[in-house]
MARZADO-597531 format. One record per residue (C-alpha): residue number from 1; residue in one letter; x, y, z. Coordinates in steps of 0.5 Angstrom, whole numbers, plus 2048, in hexadecimal, padded with zeros to 3 digits. Example, Ala and Ser with C-alpha at 12.3 -4.5 7.8 and 13.67 -1.06 7.14 Angstrom:
BEGIN
+-----+------+-----+-----+-----+
| seq | type |  px |  py |  pz |
+-----+------+-----+-----+-----+
|   1 |    A | 819 | 7F7 | 810 |
|   2 |    S | 81B | 7FE | 80E |
+-----+------+-----+-----+-----+
//
This chain:
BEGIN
+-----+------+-----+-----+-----+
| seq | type |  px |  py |  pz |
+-----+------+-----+-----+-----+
|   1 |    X | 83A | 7F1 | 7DA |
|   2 |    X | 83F | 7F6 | 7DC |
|   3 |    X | 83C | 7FD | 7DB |
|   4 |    X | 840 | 804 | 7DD |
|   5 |    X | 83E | 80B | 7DB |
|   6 |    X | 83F | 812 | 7DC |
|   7 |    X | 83A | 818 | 7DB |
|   8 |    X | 83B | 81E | 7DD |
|   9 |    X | 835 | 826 | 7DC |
|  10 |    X | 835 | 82C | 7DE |
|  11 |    X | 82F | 831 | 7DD |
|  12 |    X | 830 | 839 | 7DD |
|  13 |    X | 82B | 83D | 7DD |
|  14 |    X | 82D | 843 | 7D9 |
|  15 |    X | 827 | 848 | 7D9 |
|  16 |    X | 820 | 847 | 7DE |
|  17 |    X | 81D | 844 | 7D6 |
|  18 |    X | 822 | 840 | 7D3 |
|  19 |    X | 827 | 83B | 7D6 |
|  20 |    X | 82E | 837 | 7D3 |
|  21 |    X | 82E | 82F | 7D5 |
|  22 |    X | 835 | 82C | 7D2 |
|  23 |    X | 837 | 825 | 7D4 |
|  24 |    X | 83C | 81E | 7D3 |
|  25 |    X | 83A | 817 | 7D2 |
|  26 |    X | 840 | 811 | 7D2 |
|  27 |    X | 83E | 80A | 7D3 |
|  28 |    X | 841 | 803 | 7D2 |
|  29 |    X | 83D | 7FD | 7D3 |
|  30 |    X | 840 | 7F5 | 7D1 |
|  31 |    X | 83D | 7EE | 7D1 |
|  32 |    X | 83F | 7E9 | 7D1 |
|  33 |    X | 83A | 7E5 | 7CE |
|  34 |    X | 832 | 7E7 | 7CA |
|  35 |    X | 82C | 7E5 | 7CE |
|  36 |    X | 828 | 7E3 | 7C8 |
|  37 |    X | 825 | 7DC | 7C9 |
|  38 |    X | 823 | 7D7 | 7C3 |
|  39 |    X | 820 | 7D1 | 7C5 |
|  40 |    X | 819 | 7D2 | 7C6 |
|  41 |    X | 814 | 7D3 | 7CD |
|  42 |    X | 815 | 7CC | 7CF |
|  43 |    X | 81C | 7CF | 7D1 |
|  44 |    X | 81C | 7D6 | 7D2 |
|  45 |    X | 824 | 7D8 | 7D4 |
|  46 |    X | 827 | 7D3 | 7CF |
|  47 |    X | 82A | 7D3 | 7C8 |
|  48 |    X | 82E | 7CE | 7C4 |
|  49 |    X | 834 | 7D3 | 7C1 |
|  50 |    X | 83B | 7D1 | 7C0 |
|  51 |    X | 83F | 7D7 | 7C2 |
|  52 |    X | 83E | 7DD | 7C7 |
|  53 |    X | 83C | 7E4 | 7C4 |
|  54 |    X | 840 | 7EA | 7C9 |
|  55 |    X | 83E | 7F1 | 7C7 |
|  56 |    X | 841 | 7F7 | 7C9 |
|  57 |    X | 83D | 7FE | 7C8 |
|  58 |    X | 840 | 805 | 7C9 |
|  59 |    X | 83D | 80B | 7C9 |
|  60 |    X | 83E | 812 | 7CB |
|  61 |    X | 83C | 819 | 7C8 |
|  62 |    X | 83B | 821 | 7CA |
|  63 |    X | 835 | 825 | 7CA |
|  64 |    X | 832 | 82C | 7CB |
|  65 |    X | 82B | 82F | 7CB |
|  66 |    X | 828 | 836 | 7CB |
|  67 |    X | 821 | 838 | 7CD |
|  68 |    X | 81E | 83E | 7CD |
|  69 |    X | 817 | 841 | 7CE |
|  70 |    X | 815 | 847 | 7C9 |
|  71 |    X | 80F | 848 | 7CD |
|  72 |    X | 80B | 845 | 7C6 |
|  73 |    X | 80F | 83F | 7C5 |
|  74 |    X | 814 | 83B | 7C8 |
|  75 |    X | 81B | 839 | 7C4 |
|  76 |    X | 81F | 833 | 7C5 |
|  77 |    X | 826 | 832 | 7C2 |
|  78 |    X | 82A | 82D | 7C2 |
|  79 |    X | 830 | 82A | 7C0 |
|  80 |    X | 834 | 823 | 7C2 |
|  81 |    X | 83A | 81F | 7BF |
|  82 |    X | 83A | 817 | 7C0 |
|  83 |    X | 83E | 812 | 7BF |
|  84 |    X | 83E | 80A | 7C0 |
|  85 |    X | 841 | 804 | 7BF |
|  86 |    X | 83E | 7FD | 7BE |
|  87 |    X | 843 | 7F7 | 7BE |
|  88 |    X | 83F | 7F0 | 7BF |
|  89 |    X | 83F | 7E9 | 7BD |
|  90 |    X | 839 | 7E5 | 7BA |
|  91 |    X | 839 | 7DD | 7BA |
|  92 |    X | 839 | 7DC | 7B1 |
|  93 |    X | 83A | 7D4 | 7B2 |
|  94 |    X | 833 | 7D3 | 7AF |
|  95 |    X | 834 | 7D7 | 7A9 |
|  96 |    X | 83C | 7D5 | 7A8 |
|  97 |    X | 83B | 7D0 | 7A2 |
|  98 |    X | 838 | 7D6 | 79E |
|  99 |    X | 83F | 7D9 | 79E |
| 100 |    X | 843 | 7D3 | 79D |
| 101 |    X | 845 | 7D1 | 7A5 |
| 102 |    X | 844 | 7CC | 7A9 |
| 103 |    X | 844 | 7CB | 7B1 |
| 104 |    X | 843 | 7D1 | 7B5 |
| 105 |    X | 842 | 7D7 | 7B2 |
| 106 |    X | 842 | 7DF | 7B5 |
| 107 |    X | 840 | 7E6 | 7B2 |
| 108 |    X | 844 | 7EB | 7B6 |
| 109 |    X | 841 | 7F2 | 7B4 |
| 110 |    X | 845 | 7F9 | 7B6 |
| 111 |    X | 841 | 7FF | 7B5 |
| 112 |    X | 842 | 807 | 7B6 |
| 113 |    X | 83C | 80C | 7B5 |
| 114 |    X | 83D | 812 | 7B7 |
| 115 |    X | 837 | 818 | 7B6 |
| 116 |    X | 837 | 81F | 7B7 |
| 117 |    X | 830 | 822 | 7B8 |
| 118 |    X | 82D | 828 | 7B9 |
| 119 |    X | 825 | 82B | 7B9 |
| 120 |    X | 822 | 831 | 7BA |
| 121 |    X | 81A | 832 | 7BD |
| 122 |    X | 815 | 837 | 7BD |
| 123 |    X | 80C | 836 | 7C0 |
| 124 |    X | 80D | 82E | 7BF |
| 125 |    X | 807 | 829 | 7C0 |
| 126 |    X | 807 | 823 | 7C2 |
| 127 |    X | 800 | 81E | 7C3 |
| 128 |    X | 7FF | 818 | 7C6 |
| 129 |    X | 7FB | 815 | 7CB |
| 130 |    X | 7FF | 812 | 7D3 |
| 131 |    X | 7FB | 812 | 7D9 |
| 132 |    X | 7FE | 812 | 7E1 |
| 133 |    X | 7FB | 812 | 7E7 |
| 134 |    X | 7FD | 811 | 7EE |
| 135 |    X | 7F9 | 811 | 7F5 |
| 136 |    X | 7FD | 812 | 7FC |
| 137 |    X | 7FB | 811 | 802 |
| 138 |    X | 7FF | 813 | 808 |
| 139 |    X | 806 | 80F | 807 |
| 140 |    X | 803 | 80A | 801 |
| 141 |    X | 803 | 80C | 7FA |
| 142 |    X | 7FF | 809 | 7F4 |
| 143 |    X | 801 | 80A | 7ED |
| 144 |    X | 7FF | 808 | 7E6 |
| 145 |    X | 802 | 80A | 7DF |
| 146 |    X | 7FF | 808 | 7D8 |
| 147 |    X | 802 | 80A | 7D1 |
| 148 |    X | 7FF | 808 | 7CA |
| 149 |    X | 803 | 809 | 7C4 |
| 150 |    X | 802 | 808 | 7BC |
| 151 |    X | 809 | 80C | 7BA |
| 152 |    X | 809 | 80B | 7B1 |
| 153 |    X | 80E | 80C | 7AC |
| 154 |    X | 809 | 811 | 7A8 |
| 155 |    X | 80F | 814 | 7A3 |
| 156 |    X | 814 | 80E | 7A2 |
| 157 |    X | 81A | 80E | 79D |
| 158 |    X | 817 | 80B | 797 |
| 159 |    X | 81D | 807 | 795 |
| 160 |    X | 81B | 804 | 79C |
| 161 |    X | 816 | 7FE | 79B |
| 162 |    X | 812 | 7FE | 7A1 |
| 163 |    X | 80B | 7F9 | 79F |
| 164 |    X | 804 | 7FC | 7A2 |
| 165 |    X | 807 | 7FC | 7A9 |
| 166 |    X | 80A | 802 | 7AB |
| 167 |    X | 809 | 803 | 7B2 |
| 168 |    X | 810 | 805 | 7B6 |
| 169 |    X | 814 | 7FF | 7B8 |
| 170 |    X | 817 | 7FD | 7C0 |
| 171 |    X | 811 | 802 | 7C3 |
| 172 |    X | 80C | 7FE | 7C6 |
| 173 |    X | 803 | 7FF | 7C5 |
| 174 |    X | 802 | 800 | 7CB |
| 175 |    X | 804 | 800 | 7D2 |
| 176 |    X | 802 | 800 | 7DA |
| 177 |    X | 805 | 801 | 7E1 |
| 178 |    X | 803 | 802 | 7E8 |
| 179 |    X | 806 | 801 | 7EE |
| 180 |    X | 805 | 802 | 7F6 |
| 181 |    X | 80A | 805 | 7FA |
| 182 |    X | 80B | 806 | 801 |
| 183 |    X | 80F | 80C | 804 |
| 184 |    X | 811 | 80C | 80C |
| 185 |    X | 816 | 80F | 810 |
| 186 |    X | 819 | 80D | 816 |
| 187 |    X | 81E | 812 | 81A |
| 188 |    X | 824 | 813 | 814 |
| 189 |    X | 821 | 80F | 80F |
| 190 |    X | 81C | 80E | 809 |
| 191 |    X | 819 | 806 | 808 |
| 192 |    X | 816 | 807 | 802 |
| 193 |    X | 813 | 7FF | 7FE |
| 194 |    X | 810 | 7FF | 7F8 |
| 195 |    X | 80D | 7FA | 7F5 |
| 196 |    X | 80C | 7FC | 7EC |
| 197 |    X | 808 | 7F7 | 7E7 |
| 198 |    X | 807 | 7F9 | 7DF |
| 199 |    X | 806 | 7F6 | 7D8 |
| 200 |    X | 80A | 7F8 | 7D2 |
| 201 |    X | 805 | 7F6 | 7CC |
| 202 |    X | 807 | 7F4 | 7C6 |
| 203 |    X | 80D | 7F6 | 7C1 |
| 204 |    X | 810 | 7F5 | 7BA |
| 205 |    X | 818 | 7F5 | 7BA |
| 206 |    X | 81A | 7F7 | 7B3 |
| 207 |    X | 818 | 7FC | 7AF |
| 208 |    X | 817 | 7F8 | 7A8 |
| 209 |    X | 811 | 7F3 | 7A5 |
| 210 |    X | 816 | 7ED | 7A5 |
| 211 |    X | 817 | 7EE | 7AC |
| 212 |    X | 812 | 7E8 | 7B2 |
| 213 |    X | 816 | 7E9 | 7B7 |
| 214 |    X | 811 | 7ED | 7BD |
| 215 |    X | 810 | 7EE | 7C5 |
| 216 |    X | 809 | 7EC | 7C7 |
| 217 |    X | 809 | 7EF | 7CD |
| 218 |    X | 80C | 7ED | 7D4 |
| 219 |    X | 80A | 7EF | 7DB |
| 220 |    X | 80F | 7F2 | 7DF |
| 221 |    X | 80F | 7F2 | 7E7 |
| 222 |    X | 814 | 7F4 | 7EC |
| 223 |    X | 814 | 7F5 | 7F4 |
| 224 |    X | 819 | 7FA | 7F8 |
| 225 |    X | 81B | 7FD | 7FE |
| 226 |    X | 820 | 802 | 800 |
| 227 |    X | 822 | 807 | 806 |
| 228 |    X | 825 | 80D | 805 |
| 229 |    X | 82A | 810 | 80A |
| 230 |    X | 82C | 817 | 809 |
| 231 |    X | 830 | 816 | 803 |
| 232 |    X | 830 | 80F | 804 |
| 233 |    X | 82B | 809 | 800 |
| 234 |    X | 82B | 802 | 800 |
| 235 |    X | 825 | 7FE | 7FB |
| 236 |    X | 824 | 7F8 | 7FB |
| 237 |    X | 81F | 7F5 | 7F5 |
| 238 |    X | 81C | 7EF | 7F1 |
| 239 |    X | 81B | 7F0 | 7EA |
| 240 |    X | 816 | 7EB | 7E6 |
| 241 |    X | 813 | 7E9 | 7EC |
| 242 |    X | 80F | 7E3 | 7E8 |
| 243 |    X | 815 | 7E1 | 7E5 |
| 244 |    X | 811 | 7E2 | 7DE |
| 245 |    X | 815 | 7E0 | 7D8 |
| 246 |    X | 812 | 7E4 | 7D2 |
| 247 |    X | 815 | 7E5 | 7CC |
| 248 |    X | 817 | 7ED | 7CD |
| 249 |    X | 81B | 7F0 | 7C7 |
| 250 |    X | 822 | 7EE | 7C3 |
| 251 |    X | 825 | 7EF | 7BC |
| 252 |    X | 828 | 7E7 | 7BE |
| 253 |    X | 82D | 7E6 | 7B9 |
| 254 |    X | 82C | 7E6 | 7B2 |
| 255 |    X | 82D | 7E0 | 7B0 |
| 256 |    X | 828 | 7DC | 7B3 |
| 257 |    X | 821 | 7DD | 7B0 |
| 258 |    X | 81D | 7E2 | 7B4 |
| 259 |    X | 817 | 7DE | 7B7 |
| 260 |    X | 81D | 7D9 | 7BA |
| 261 |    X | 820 | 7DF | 7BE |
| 262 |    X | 81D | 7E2 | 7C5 |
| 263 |    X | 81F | 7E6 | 7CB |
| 264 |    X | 81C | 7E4 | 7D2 |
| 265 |    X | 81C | 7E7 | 7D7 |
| 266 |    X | 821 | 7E7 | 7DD |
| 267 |    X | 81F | 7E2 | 7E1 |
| 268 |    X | 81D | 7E4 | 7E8 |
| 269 |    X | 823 | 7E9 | 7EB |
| 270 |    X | 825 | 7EC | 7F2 |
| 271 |    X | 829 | 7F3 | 7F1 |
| 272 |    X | 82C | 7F6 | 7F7 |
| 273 |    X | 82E | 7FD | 7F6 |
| 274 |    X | 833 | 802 | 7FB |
| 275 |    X | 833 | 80A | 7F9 |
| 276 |    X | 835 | 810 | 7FB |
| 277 |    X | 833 | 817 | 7FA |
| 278 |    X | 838 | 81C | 7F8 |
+-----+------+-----+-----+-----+
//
């Protein structure tokens, strides 16, 4: 995967109230294959297909926002222009005889979308439940994190035929998280290691009664260290330190049946990071 970006904000504050917050997005990201697998929990990174499925995602966008207080409520007007573009191939082999061919087939697919969004709010209310605590003792740091969800579609278009399940889809029930971290310093530099453990509960993936394919929850892990000197930082880091292989969450391919179809997670991974502070 090659993935290259820009963003670009700037905040300007245009009374001691009420302030202006404009910016830009452009990103590019190819593949060079999916990463779904359809040959079962036997063989978790492993799939039987008969051609490659590159994609290519470009996406880029413009936004601005003003925030003011009036003393007895706060306003919140936004507006934003975004386009993207989609191009990607889908192994068809499986559902070629259905359109006349035979051997290999491939659906290429091309999109453009373009949005234009704007939104104005004014003494808006928001409930739901999300707990965070942390302890620090000298130069140790313990944190947990937890969040329960149960999103639903209450007004859904009646042309849009749902069943008697209408909770949002790609949004997970629940999900945990802690960490311990340890901050040091010695001469110019700041070690800091950090050891994280979570659980990402069960998910749906689409939003229709006709749809099986979910998540059932998976653990993730990770371990890292970093020094920081001056504008300067090294990290190195161990994701998925169990090497676990849980089915996480895909689209897959259209032309294979849903319950054929998983995401594992990557396997084991070492990342070796260089920033600079600008």
């Amino acid at each position: 995967m090659h993935r290259q970006g820009l963003r670009a904000a700037a905040l300007l504050r245009l009374t001691p109230g009420w302030t202006l917050k404009t910016g830009f997005l452009a990103q590019t990201i190819d593949v060079d294959d999916s990463q779904y697998a359809n040959l079962g929990a036997d063989q978790p990174y492993a799939r039987r297909r008969s051609l490659m499925e590159p994609s290519r995602k470009d996406f880029d966008g413009v936004w601005a926002s003003v925030d003011g207080d009036f003393g007895w409520a706060r306003l919140r007007a936004s507006s934003s222009v975004q386009s993207h573009g989609l191009d990607a191939r889908y192994d068809a082999t499986p559902a070629a005889g259905l359109f006349g061919l035979t051997g290999k087939a491939a659906l290429d697919q091309a999109d453009d979308l373009s949005a234009a969004v704007h939104e104005v709010r004014l003494n808006g209310r928001n409930r739901g439940v999300e707990s965070e605590v942390e302890w620090r003792e000298g130069p140790w740091t313990l944190d947990a994190h937890a969040v329960v969800n149960d999103p639903e579609l209450t007004r859904p278009d009646p042309g849009f035929a749902l069943g008697t399940d209408t909770r949002l889809p790609a949004v997970a029930d629940f999900s945990v998280q802690g960490g311990v971290v340890h901050e040091a310093h010695l001469a110019h530099a700041t070690v800091r290691s950090e050891l994280r453990l979570g659980y990402v509960g069960p998910t749906d993936i689409a939003l229709s009664p006709t749809s099986t394919g979910a998540s059932a929850g998976y653990l993730t892990s990770s371990l890292g260290v970093g020094v920081e000197i001056d504008r300067w930082a090294i990290r190195a880091s161990l994701d998925n330190l169990f090497n676990r292989s849980d089915d996480t969450f895909t689209f897959g391919n259209p032309f294979y049946g849903s319950g054929d179809i998983s995401t594992p997670q990557r396997p084991l991974t070492a990342r070796l990071a260089l920033t600079a502070r600008f």
